[in-house]
Kinemage of the C-alpha trace (Angstrom):
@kinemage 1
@onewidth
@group {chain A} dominant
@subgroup {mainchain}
@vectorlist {calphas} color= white
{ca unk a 1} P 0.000 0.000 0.000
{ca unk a 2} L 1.636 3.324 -0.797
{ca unk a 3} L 1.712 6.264 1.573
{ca unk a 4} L -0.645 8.027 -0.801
{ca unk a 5} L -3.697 5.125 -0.704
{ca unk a 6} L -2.394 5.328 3.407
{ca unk a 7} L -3.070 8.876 3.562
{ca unk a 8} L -6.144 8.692 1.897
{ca unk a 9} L -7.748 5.903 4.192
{ca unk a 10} L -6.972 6.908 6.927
{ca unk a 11} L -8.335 10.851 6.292
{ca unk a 12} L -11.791 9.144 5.046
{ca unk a 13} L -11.965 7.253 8.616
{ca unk a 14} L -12.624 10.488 10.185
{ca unk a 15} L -15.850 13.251 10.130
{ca unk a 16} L -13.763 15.622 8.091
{ca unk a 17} L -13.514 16.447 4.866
{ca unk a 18} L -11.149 15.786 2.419
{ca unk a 19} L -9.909 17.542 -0.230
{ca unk a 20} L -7.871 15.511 -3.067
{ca unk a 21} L -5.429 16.935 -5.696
{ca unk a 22} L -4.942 14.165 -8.251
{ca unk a 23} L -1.690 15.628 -10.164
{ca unk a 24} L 1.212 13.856 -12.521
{ca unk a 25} L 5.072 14.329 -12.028
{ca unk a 26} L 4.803 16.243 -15.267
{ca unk a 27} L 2.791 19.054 -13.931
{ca unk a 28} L 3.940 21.554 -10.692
{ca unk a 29} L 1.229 20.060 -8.231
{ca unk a 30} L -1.009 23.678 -6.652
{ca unk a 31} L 1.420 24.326 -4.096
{ca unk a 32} L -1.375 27.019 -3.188
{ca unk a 33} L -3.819 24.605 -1.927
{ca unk a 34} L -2.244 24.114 1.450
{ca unk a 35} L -2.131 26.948 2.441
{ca unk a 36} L -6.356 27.779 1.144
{ca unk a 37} L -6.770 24.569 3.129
{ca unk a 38} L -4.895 26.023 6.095
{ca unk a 39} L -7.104 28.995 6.046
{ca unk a 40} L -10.123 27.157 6.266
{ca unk a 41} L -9.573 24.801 9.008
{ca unk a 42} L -8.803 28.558 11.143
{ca unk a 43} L -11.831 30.193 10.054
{ca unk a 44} L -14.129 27.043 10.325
{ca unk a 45} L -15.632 24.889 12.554
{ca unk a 46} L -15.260 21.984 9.744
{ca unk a 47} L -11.902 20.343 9.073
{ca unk a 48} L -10.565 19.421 5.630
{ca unk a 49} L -7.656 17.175 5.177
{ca unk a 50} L -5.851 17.494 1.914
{ca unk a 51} L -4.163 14.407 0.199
{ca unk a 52} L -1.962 15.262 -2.701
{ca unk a 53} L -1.888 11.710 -5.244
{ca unk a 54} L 0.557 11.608 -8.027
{ca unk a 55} L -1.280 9.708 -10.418
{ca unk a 56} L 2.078 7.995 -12.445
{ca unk a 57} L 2.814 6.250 -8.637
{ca unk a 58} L -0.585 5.265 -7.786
{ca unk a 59} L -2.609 4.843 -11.144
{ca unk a 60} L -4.855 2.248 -9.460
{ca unk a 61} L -6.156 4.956 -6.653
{ca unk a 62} L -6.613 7.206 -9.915
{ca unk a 63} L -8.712 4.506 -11.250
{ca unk a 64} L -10.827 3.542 -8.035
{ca unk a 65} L -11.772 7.367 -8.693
{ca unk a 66} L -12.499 7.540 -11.857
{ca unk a 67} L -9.531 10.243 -12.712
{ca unk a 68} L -8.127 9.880 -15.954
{ca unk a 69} L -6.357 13.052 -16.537
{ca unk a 70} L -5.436 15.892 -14.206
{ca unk a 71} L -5.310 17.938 -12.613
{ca unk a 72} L -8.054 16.740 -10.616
{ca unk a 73} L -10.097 17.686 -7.567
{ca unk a 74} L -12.454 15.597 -5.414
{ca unk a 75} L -13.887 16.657 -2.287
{ca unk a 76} L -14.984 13.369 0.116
{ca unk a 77} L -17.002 12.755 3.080
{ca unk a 78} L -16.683 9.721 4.816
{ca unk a 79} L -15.814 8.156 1.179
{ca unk a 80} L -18.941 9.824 -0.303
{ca unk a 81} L -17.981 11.868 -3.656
{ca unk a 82} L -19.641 15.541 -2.573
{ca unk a 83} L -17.500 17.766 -5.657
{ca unk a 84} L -15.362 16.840 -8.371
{ca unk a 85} L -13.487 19.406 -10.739
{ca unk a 86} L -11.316 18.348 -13.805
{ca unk a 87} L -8.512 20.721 -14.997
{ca unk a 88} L -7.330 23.949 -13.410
{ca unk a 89} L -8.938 25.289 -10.138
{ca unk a 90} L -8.481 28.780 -8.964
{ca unk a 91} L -8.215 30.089 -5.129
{ca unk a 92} L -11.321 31.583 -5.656
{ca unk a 93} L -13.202 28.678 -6.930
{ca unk a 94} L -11.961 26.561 -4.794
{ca unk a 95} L -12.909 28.889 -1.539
{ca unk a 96} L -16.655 29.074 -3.118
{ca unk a 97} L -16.523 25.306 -3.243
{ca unk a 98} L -15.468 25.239 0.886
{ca unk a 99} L -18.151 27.831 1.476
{ca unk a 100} L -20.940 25.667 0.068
{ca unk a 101} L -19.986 22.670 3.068
């Protein structure tokens, strides 16, 4: 099991939410997104974990979620799909998606 499909277990065994960038080594993965993510979790009574997946190490977790190209976004609850985006997100989009939950 690779730290990645670790990571990503053991965030959906909790109440929070969580946030996951599906990204290839050929791409600069949102370095950004921590730090939105950060934000939130100050500001909010809700939590939102964020797992970062490289899709070229772990194409089979890509596949359990249906992510064929990225970058990708899917927002989870307790392994429940609540949001998905394909391609590029912006700060701003991605704050109006955390102020809908």
């Amino acid at each position: 099991m690779t730290s990645q499909v670790e990571a990503l277990k053991n965030a959906l065994e909790t109440s929070h939410l969580v946030l996951v960038e599906f990204y290839t080594n050929s791409q600069t993965r949102n370095a950004w997104l921590a730090s939105v993510v950060e934000a939130y979790n100050r500001q909010s009574s809700k939590h939102i974990s964020l797992v970062s997946v490289d899709m070229n190490v772990d194409e089979a977790l890509a596949e359990t979620y249906r992510v064929s190209m990225a970058p990708a976004f899917l927002l989870l609850l307790r392994k429940k799909e609540l949001w998905r985006r394909l391609g590029k997100l912006t700060v701003d989009e991605l704050q109006e998606v955390l102020s809908e939950f």
